[in-house]
Every structure is written in C-alpha cells, then in structure tokens.
MARZAKE-262670 format. One record per residue: x, z, y of N, C-alpha, C in turn. Coordinates in Angstrom, 3 decimals. Layout:
N
+----------+----------+----------+----------+----------+----------+----------+----------+----------+
!      nxx !      nzz !      nyy !     caxx !     cazz !     cayy !      cxx !      czz !      cyy !
+----------+----------+----------+----------+----------+----------+----------+----------+----------+
!        X !        Z !        Y !        X !        Z !        Y !        X !        Z !        Y !
...
+----------+----------+----------+----------+----------+----------+----------+----------+----------+
END
This chain:
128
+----------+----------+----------+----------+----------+----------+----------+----------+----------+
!      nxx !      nzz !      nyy !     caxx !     cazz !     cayy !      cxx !      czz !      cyy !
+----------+----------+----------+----------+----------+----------+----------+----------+----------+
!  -15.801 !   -3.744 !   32.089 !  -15.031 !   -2.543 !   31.761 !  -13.756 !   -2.935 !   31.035 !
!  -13.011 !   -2.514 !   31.581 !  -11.330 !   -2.783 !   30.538 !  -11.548 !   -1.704 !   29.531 !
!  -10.969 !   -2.952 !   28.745 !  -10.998 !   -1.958 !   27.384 !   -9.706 !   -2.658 !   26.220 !
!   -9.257 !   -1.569 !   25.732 !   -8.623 !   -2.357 !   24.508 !   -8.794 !   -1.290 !   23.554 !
!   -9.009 !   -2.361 !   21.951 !   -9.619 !   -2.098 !   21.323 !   -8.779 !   -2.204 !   19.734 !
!   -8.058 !   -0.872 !   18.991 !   -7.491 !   -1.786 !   18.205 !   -8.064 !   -1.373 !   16.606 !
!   -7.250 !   -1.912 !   15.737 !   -8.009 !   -2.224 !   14.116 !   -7.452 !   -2.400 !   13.191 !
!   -7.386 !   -2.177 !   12.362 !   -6.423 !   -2.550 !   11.192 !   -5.855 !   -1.464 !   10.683 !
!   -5.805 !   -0.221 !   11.175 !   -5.333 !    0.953 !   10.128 !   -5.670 !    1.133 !    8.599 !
!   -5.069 !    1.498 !    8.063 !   -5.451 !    1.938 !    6.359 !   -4.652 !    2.712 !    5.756 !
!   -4.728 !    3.162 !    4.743 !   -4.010 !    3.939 !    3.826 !   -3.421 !    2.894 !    2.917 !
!   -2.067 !    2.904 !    2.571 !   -0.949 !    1.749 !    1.743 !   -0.426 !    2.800 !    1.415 !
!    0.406 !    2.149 !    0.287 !    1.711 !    2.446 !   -0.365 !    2.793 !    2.287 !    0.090 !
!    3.793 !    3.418 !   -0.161 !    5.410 !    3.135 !    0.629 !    5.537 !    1.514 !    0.126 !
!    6.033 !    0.229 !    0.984 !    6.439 !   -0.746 !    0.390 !    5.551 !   -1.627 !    0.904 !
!    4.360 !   -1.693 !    1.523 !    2.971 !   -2.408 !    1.415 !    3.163 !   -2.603 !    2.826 !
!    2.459 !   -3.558 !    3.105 !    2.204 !   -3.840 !    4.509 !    1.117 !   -4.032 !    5.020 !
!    0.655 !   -3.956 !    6.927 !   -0.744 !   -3.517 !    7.646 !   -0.444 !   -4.676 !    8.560 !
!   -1.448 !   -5.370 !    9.232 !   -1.336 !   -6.099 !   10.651 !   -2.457 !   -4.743 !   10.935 !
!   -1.629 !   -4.785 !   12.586 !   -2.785 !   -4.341 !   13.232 !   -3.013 !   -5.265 !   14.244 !
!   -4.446 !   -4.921 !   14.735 !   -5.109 !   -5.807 !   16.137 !   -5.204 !   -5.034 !   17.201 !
!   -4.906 !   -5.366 !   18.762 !   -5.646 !   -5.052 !   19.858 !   -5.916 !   -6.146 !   20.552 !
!   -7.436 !   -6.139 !   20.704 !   -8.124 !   -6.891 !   21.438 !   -8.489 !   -6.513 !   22.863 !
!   -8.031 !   -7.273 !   23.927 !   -8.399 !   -7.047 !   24.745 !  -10.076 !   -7.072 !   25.360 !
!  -10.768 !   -6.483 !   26.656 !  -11.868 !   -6.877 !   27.257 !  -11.994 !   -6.853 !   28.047 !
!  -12.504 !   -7.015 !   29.049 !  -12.796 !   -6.725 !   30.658 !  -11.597 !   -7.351 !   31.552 !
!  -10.508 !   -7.619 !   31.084 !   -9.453 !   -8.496 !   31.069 !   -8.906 !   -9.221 !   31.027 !
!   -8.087 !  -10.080 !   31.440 !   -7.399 !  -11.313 !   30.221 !   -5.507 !  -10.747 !   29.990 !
!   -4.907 !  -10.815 !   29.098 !   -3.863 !  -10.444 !   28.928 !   -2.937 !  -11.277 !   29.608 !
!   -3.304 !  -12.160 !   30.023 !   -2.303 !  -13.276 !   30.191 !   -1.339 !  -12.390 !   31.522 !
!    0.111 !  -12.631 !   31.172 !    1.199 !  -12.022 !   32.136 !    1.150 !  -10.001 !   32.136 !
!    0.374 !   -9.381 !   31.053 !    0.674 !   -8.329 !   31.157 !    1.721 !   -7.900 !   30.226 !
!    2.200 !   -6.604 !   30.141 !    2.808 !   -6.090 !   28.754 !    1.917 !   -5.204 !   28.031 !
!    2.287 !   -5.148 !   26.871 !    1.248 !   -4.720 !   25.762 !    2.647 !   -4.164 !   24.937 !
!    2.207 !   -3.175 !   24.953 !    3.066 !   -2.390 !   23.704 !    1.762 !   -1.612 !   22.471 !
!    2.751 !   -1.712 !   21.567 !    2.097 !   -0.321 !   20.504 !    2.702 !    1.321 !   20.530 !
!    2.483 !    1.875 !   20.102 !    2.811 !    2.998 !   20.515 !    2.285 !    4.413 !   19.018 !
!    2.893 !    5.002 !   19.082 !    2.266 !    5.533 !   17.665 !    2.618 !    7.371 !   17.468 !
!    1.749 !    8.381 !   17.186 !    1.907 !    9.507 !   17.342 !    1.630 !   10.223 !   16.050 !
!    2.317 !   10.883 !   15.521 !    2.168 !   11.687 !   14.142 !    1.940 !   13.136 !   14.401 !
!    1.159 !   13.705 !   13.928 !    0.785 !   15.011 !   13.906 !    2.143 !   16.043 !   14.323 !
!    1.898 !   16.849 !   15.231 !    3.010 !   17.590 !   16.034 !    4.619 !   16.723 !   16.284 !
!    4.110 !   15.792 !   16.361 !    5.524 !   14.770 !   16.726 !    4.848 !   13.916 !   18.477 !
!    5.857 !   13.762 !   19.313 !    5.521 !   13.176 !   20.711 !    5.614 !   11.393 !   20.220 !
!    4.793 !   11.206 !   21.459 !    4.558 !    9.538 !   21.054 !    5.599 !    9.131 !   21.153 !
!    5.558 !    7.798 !   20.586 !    6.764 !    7.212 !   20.046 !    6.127 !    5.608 !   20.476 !
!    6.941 !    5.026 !   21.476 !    6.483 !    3.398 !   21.381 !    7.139 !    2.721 !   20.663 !
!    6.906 !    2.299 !   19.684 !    7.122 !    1.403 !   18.595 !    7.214 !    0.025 !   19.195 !
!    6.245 !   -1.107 !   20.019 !    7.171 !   -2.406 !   19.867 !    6.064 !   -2.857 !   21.290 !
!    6.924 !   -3.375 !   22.286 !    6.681 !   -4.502 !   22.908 !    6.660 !   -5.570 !   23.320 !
!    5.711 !   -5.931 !   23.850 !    5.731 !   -7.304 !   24.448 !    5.081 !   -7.918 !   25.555 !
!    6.019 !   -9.082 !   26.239 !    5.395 !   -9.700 !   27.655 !    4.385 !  -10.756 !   26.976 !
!    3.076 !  -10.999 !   27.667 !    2.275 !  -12.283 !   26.477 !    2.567 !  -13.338 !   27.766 !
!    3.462 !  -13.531 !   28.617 !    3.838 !  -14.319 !   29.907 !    4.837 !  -15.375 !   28.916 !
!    6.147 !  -14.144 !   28.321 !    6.979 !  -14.850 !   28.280 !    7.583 !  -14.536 !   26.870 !
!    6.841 !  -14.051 !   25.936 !    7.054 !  -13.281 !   24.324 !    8.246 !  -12.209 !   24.227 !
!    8.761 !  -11.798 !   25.493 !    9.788 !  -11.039 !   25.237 !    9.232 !  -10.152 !   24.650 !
!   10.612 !   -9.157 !   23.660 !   10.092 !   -7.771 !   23.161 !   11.070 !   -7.410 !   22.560 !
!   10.824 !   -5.777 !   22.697 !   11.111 !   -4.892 !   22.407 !   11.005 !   -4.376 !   21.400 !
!   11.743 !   -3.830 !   20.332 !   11.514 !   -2.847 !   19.166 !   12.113 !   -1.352 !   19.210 !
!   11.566 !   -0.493 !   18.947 !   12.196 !    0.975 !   18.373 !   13.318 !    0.804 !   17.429 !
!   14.391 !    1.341 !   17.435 !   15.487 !    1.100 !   16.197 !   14.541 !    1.364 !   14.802 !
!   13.645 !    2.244 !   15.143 !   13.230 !    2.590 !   13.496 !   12.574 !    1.572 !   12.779 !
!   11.998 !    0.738 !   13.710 !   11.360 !   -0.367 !   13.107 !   11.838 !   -1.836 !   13.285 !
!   12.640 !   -2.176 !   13.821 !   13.882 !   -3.612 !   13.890 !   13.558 !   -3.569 !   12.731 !
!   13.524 !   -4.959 !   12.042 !   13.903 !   -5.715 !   10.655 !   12.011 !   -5.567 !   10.086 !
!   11.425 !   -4.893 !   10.374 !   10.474 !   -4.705 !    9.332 !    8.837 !   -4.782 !   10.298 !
!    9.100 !   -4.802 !   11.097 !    7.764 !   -4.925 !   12.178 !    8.251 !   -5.444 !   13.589 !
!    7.337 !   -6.997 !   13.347 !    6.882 !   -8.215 !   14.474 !    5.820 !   -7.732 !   15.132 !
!    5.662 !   -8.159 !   16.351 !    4.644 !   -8.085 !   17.364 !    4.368 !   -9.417 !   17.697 !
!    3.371 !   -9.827 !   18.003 !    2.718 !  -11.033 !   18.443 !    1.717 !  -11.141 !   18.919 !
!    1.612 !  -12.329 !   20.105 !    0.207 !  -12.649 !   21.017 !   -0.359 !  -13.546 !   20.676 !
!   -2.029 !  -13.699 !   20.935 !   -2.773 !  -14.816 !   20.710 !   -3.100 !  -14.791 !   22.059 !
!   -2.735 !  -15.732 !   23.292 !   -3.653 !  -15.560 !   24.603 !   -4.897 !  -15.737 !   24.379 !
!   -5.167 !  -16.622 !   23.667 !   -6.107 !  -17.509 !   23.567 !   -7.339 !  -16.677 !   22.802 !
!   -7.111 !  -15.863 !   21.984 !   -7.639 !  -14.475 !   21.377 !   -7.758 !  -13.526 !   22.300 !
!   -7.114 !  -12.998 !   23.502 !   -7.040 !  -12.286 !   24.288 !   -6.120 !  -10.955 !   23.310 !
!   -5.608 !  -11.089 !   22.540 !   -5.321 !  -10.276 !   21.806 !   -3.768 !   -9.688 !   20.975 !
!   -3.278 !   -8.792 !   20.718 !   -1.928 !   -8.364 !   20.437 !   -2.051 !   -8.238 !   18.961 !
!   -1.138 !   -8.322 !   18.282 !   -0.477 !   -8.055 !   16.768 !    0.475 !   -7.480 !   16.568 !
!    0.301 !   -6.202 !   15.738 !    1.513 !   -5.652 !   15.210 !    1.499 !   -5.724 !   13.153 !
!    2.683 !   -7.189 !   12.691 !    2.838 !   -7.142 !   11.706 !    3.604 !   -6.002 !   11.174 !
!    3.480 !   -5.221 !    9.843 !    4.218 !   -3.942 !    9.690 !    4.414 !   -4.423 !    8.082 !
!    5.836 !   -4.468 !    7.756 !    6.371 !   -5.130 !    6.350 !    6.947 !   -3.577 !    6.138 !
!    7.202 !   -3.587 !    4.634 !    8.034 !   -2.468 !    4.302 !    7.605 !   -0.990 !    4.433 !
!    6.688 !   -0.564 !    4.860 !    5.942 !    0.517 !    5.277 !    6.605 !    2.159 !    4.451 !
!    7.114 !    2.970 !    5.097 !    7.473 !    4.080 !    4.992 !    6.873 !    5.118 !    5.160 !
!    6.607 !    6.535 !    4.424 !    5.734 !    7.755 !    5.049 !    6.140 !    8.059 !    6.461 !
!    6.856 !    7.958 !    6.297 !    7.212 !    8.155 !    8.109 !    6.884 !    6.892 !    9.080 !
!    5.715 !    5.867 !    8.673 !    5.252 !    5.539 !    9.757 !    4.072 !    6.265 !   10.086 !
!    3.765 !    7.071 !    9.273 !    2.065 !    7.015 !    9.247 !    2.001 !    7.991 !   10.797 !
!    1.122 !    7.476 !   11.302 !    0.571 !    7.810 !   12.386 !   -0.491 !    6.542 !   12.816 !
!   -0.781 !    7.782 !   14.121 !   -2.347 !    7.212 !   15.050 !   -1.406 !    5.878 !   15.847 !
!   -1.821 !    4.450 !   15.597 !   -1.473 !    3.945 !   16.384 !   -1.976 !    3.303 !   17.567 !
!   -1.365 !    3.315 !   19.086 !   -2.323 !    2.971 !   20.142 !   -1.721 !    1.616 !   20.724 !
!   -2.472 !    1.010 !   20.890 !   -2.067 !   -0.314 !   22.233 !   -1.889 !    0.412 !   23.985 !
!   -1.209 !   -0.153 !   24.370 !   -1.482 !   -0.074 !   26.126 !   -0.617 !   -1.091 !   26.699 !
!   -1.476 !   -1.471 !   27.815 !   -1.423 !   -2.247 !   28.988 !   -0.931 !   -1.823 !   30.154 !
!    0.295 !   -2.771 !   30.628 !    1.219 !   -2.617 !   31.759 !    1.247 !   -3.919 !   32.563 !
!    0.541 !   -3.797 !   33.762 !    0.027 !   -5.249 !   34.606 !    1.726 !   -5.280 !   35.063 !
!    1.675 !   -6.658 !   35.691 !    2.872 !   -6.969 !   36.172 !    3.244 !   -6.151 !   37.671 !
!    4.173 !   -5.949 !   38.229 !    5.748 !   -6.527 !   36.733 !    5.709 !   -5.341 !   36.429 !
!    6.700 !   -5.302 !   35.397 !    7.054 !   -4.467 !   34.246 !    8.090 !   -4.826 !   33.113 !
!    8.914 !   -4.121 !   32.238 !    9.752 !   -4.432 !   31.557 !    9.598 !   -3.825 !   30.175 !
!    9.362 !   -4.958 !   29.245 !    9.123 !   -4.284 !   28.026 !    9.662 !   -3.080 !   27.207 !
!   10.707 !   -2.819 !   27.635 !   11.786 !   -1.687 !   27.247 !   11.299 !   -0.647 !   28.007 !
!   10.943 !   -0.881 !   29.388 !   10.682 !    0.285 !   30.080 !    9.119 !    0.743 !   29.917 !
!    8.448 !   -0.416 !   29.443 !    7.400 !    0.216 !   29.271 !    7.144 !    1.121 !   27.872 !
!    7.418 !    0.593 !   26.838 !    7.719 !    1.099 !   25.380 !    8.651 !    2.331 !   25.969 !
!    9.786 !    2.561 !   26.535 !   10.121 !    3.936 !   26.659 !    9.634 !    4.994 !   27.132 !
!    8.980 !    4.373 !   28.452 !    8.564 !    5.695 !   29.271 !    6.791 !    4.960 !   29.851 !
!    5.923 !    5.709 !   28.614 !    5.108 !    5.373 !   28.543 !    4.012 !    5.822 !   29.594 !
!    3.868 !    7.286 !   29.884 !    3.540 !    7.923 !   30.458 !    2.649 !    7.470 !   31.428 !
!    3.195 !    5.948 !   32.206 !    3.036 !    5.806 !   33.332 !    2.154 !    4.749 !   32.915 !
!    1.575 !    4.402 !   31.650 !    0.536 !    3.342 !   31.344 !   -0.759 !    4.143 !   31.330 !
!   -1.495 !    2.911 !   31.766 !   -2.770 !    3.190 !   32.363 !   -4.329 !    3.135 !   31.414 !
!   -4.135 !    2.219 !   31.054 !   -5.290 !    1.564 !   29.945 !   -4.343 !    1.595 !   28.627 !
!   -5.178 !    2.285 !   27.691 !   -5.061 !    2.540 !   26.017 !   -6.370 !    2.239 !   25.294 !
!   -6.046 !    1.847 !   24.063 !   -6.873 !    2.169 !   23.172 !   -7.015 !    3.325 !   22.753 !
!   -8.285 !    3.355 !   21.455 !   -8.735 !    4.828 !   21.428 !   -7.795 !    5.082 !   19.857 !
!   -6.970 !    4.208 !   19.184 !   -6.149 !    4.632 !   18.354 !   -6.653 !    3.771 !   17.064 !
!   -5.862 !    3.440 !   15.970 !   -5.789 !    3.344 !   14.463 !   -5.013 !    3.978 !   13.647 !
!   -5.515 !    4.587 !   12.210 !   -4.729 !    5.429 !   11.855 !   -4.084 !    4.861 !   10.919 !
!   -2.915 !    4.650 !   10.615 !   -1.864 !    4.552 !    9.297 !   -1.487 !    5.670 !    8.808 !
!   -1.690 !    5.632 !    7.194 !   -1.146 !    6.486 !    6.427 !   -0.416 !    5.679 !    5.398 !
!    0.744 !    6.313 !    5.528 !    1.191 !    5.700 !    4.130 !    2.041 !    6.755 !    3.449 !
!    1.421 !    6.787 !    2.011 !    1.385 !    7.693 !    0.967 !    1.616 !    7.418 !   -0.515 !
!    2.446 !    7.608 !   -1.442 !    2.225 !    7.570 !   -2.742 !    1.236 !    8.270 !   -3.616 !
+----------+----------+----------+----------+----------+----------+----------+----------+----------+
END
C-alpha cells in the first residue's frame, strides 16, 4: 500500500523551531517529487517547499525562503522539512505529497491539485 506518513508537529513558540518527517511506504522515493504543503483553518492550501530526491532541486514559497530547508534521505525513504524562526502564521496542518516523474518542483508545489498520494497531515501551532 503507498503510503506517506508524516511527524513532527508540535506546539512552539514564535522564534522556535520543528523538523518535520515524511516517510515514505509501499514505495521508494527515489526520482519522485515530494513537496510539503500546509493548510490553516479557513485559509486554501498553500505548498510551502519542494523537492526532486533525483536531483535535490527545490522550491520554496516566498513566505518561507531564508527560514525553512527541505531535505531527502533516499536511503530513509524519507523527506524533511527543517522550520527555523517559526511565526503564528505558520501554524497549520502540514501534508507531504508525491508527484512520480516527470514533474517540476515549482509546478508541483503550485498547482497541487493534481497530486495523487498525501499524507494524513501534522499539526503546527505556534503560539505565545
């Protein structure tokens, strides 16, 4: 069964920082794109950051340039989203999804719609 699976949500402080995980299953990542993707209560999803695990290209949202890395472990089967600097306005449900080849990290992070396999979400809050 494909599955991805992700982890690492919590409640932080403006300023604090989260890794999150998606682990892949039923799969191997190798040559897909993997973005994160992230939705806040009455706000439309928002893809936050991708990446090819072929060739490390990626993509960021302007809102998050400078302050949140993405990274692959093939070998983990698995995606990383480092998150430095953390703002109330990240907090949201965040999701992984998978885009088999080909595909373009920009296009997939923009126009998400058309991805197939997700995770079932992690939640970030960040709050004073």
């Amino acid at each position: 069964q494909v599955q991805l699976v992700e982890s690492g949500g919590d409640f932080v402080q403006p300023g604090e920082s989260l890794r999150l995980s998606c682990a892949a299953s039923g799969f191997t990542l190798d040559n897909y794109g993997i973005g994160w993707f992230r939705q806040a209560p009455g706000k439309e999803r928002e893809g936050v950051s991708c990446i090819s695990t072929s060739d490390g290209n990626t993509y960021y949202a302007d809102s998050v340039k400078g302050r949140f890395t993405i990274s692959r472990d093939n070998a983990k089967n698995s995606v990383y989203l480092q998150m430095n600097s953390l703002k109330p306005e990240d907090s949201a449900v965040y999701f992984c999804a998978a885009d088999p080849p080909p595909f373009s990290v920009s296009t997939m992070c923009i126009m998400s719609d058309s991805l197939d396999v997700w995770g079932q979400g992690t939640l970030v809050t960040v709050s004073s």
